[in-house]
N, C-alpha and C positions, 0 to 999 in steps of 0.2 A: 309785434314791434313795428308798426307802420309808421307811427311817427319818431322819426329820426331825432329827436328829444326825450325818446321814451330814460325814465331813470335806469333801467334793464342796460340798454344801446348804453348808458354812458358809462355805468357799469360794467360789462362786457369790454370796452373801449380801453377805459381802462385797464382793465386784469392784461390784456395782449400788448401793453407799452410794456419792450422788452426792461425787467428787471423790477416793475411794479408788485408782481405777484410777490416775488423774492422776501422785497421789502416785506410785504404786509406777512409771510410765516416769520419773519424774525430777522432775515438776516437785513439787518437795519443801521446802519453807521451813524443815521441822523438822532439814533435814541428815540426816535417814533414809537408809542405801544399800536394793537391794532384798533385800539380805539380811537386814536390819535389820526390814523390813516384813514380810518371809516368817518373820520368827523373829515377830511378833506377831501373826499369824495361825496359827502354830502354836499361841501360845498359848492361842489362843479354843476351836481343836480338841481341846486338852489338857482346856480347862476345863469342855467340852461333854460330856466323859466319851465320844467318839465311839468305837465299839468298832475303829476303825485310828486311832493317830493318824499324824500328816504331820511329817516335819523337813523345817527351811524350804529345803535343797535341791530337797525332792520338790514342796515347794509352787512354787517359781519354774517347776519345770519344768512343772508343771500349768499355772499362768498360761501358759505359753508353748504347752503343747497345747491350752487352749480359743482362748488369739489366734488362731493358725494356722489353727484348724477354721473362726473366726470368718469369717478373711480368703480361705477357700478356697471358703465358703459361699457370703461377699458377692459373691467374683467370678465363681463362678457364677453366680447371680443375675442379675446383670450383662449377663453375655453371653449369658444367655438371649431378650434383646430384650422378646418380650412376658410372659416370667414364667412364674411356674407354675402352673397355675389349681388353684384351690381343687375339690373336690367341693360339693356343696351345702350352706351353714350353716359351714363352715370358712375359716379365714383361709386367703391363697394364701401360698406359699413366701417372694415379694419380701414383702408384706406382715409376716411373721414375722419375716425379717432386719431387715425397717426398724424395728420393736419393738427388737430387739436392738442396731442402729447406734445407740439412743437410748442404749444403757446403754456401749456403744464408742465414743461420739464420736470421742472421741481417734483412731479407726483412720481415721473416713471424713474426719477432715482432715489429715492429716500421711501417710496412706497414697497 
């Protein structure tokens, strides 16, 4: 992800605007499907001149490969008991995931 226009970056970018993710499982006031939201996330990518761009097919499915990674991550994690240790100067692995449950809430309470 080197360049700062990657579809990925604005992707990612997105999903950590607190309440975006929210929207896109459902809870959605605007009557948005997640078709609906994957078609407005394409259009950021369109507009970003990103040299791929994403149709909001490809973008749902991406949501659902970073969920997945997220949820195989945490449960690793998990069952590690005392975690991953860090080398010196570095966050440890749980540490890293608990960063990232921040921007998942949604996963660590309905999961």
């Amino acid at each position: 992800m080197d360049d700062p226009n990657s579809s990925m970056r604005i992707l990612i970018d997105w999903l950590c605007v607190p309440g975006n993710f929210t929207r896109y499982k459902g809870d959605n006031k605007l009557g948005k499907t997640k078709v609906g939201i994957c078609e407005e996330i394409s259009k950021k990518i369109i507009a970003a001149e990103c040299r791929k761009e994403r149709t909001p097919s490809a973008i749902k499915a991406k949501i659902s490969e970073v969920c997945d990674k997220y949820r195989k991550a945490s449960d690793w994690a998990i069952q590690t008991g005392q975690g991953v240790l860090a080398n010196d100067g570095e966050i440890t692995f749980n540490e890293a995931v608990s960063i990232i449950s921040e921007l998942f809430i949604h996963f660590t309470t309905t999961h």
